[in-house]
PLY file of the C-alpha trace (Angstrom):
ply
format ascii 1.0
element vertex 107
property float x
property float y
property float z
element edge 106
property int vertex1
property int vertex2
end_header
97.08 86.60 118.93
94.37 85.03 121.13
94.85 81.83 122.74
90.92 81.29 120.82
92.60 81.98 117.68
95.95 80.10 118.63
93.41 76.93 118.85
91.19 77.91 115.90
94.40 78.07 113.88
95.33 74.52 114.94
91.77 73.20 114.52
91.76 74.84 110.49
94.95 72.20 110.49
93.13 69.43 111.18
90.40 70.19 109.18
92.58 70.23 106.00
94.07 67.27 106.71
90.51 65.69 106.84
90.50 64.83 110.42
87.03 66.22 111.00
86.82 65.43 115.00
89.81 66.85 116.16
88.84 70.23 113.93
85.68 70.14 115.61
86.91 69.55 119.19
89.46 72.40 118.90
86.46 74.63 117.24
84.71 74.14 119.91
87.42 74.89 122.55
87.67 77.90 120.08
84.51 79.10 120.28
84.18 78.56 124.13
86.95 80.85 124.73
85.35 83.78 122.15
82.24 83.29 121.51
82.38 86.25 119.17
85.12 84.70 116.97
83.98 84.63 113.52
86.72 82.30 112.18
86.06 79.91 114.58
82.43 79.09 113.99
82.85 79.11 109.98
85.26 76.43 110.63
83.03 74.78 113.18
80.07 75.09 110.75
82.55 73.97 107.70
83.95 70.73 110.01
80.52 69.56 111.25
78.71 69.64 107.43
82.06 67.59 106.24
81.21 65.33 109.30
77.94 65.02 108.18
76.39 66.74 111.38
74.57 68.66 109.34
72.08 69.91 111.93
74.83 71.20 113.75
76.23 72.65 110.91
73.41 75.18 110.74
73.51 76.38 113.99
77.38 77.13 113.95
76.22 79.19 110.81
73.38 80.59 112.24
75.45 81.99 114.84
78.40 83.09 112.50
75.88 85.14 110.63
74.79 86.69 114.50
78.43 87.50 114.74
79.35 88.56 111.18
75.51 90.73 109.77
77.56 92.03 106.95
79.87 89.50 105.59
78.13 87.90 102.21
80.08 85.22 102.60
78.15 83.69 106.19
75.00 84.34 104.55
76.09 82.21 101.41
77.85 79.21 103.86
74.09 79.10 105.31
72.52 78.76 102.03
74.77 76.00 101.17
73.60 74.21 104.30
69.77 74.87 104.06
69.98 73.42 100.53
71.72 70.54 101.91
68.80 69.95 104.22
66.61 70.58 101.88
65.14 73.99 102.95
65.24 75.70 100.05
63.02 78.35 100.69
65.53 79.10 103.78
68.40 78.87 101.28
67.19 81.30 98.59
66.47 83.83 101.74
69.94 83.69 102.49
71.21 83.47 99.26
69.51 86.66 98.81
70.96 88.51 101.61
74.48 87.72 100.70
73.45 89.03 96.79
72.40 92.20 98.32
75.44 92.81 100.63
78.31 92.19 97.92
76.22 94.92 95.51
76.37 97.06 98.79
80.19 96.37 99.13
80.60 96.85 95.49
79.17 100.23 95.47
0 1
1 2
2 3
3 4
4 5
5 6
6 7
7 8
8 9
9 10
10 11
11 12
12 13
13 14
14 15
15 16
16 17
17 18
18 19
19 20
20 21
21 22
22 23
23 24
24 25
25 26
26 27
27 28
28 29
29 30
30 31
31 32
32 33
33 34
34 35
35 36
36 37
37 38
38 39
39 40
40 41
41 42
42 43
43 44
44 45
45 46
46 47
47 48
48 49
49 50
50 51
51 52
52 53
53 54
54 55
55 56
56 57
57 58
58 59
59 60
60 61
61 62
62 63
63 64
64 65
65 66
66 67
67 68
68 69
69 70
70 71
71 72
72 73
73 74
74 75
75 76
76 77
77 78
78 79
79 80
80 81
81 82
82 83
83 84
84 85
85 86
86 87
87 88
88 89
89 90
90 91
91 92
92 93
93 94
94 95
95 96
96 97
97 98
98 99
99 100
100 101
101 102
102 103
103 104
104 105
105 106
């Protein structure tokens, strides 16, 4: 196991324990050592909306869905957040990307 996922692991910790600034400092440590780590940036994404850094929120899930094209589930985390902010013309665009990838992965 990577020492990114090592950390990630320990950040998820936090997070469930509702200590939302130590998740996001050890996402972030996560993330610096693999930038490409999907796991890491959901939970970045995930701590930062419960923070209520909701900006930031997006772009951890704007870059998860960089890293991760094909996984509904990215697509469907950004919807959540554009609706949150509000941009729901962003939200039902990525609402309906994730639609059309788990009918693709259903086929």
């Amino acid at each position: 196991m990577s020492n990114a996922r090592a950390i990630a692991r320990e950040a998820f910790g936090h997070f469930a324990n509702k200590d939302f600034p130590s998740a996001i400092r050890l996402y972030r440590q996560a993330v610096e050592l693999d930038s490409s780590l999907g796991l890491a940036w959901n939970g970045l994404s995930m701590a930062l909306a419960q923070s209520g850094d909701l900006a930031a929120a997006v772009e951890a899930a704007e870059r998860l869905v960089e890293i991760e094209p094909d996984d509904p589930l990215s697509h469907t985390n950004l919807s959540r957040l554009y609706q949150q902010q509000g941009r729901i013309e962003d939200a039902e665009k990525a609402a309906a990307v994730a639609t059309q990838l788990q009918m693709k992965a259903s086929r």
